[in-house]
Every structure is written in C-alpha cells, then in structure tokens.
VEXDREN-2710 file (C-alpha; in Angstrom, 1 decimal):
% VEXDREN-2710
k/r/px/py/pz
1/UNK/78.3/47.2/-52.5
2/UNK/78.8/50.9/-53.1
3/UNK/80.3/50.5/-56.1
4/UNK/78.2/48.1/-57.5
5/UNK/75.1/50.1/-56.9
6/UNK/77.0/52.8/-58.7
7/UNK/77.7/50.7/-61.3
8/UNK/74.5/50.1/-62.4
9/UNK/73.4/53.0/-61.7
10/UNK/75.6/54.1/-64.5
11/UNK/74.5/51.0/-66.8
12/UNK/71.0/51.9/-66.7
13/UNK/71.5/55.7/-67.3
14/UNK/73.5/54.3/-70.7
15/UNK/71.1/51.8/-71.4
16/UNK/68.4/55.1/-71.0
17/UNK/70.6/57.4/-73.3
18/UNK/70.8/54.7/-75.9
19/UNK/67.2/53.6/-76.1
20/UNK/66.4/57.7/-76.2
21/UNK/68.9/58.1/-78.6
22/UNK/66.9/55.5/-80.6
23/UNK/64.0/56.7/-80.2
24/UNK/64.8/60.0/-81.4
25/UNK/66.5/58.4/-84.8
26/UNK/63.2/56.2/-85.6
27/UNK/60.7/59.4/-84.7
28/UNK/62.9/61.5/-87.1
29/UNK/63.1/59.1/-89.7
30/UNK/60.0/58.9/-90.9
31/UNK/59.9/62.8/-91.5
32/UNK/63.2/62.3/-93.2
33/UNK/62.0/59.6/-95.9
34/UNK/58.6/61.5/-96.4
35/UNK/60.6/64.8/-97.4
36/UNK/63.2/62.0/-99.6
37/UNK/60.0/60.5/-101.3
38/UNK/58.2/64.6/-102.1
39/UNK/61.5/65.2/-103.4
40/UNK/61.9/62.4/-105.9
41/UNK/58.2/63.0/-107.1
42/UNK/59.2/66.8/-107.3
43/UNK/62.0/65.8/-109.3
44/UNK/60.0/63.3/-111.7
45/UNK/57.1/65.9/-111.9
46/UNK/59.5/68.3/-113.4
47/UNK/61.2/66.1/-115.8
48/UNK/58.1/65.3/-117.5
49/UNK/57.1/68.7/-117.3
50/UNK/60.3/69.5/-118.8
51/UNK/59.3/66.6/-121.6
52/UNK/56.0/67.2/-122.5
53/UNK/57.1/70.9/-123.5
54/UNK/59.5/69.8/-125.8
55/UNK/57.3/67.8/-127.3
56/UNK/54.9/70.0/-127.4
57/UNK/57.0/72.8/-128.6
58/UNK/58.9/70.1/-131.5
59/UNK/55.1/69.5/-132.6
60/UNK/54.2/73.2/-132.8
61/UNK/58.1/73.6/-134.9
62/UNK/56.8/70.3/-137.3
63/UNK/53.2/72.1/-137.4
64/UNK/54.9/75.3/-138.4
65/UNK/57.0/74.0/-141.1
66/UNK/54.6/72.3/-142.6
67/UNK/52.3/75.6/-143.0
68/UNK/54.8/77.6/-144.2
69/UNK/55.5/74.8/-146.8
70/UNK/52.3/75.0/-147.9
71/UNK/51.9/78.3/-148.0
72/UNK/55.0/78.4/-150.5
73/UNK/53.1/76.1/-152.2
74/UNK/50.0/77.5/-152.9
75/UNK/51.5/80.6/-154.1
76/UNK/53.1/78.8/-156.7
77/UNK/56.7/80.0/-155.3
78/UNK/59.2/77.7/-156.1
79/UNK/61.6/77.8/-153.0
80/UNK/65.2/78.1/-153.8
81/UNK/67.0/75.7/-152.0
82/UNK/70.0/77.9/-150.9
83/UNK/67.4/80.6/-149.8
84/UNK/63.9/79.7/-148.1
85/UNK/64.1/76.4/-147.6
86/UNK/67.0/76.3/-145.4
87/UNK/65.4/79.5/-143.4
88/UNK/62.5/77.6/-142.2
89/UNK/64.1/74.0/-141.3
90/UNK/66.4/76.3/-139.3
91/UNK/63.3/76.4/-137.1
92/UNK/63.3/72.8/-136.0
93/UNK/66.7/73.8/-133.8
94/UNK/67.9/76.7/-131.9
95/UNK/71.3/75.7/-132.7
96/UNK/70.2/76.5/-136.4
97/UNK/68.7/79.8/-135.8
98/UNK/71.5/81.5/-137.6
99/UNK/70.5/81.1/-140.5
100/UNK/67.8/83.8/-140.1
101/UNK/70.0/86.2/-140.3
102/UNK/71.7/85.2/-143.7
END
C-alpha cells in the first residue's frame, strides 16, 4: 500500500505542476496578445503616417510646379525645353534632382 500511496502522491503533484503550468500560460497570454494587437496598430499608425506625408509632400511638389509655371508665364518667358522646364519637373522626384545642378 506504500507504494501506492506514493504513487499518487506523485500523480497529484504532476497533475498540480501541470494545471499551474496552465495557469501561468493563460494569465500570460493575455498580456502577450494585448502587446501583439499595440504593436500591429503601432505599425498601421505609422504606415499611414508614412502615407499621408507623401501625399502631402507630392501635393505640395504638384502645387509647386504649377506656380512656378505660372510664374514663367506671366512674365512672358518662354521656357526652353532643354533648360527650365526640365529643372522644375525634376522636382516631382528625388531621383531627378540632378538635374539642378546642370
């Protein structure tokens, strides 16, 4: 009967390590998938942050050109297409801007 006794003894200590092991995952999963969902809406928050100023900045480029445009306009300036013209389109990309310093 000794063993027995010892035997369960044993049993229920496993079956109390695995229900506190269980415990312990569920109380620190909640935690876990609040700090997953900030993240993801940190993530998205900053992509369309990221978005809006490029949009923002590609309007301010269009609003840009078209001022200068007229501005060559009303002075009656005829813009050279090998010259001007080419110098303020180069504004619409950064991967244009050399041509500023032709």
């Amino acid at each position: 009967m000794v063993t027995t006794t010892n035997l369960d003894k044993m049993n229920k200590m496993r079956r109390t390590a695995r229900e506190m092991t269980e415990a312990q995952r569920d109380s620190n999963r909640a935690p876990t998938e609040n700090l997953v969902a900030v993240r993801q809406r940190s993530v998205r928050s900053a992509q369309e942050w990221m978005h809006n100023g490029a949009n923002a900045l590609r309007e301010q480029t269009e609003h840009n050109l078209r001022t200068a445009e007229s501005i060559v306009e009303g002075r009656g300036l005829s813009p050279s297409p090998s010259t001007c013209y080419p110098r303020i389109r180069s504004l619409s990309s950064p991967l244009r801007g050399e041509a500023w310093k032709g």
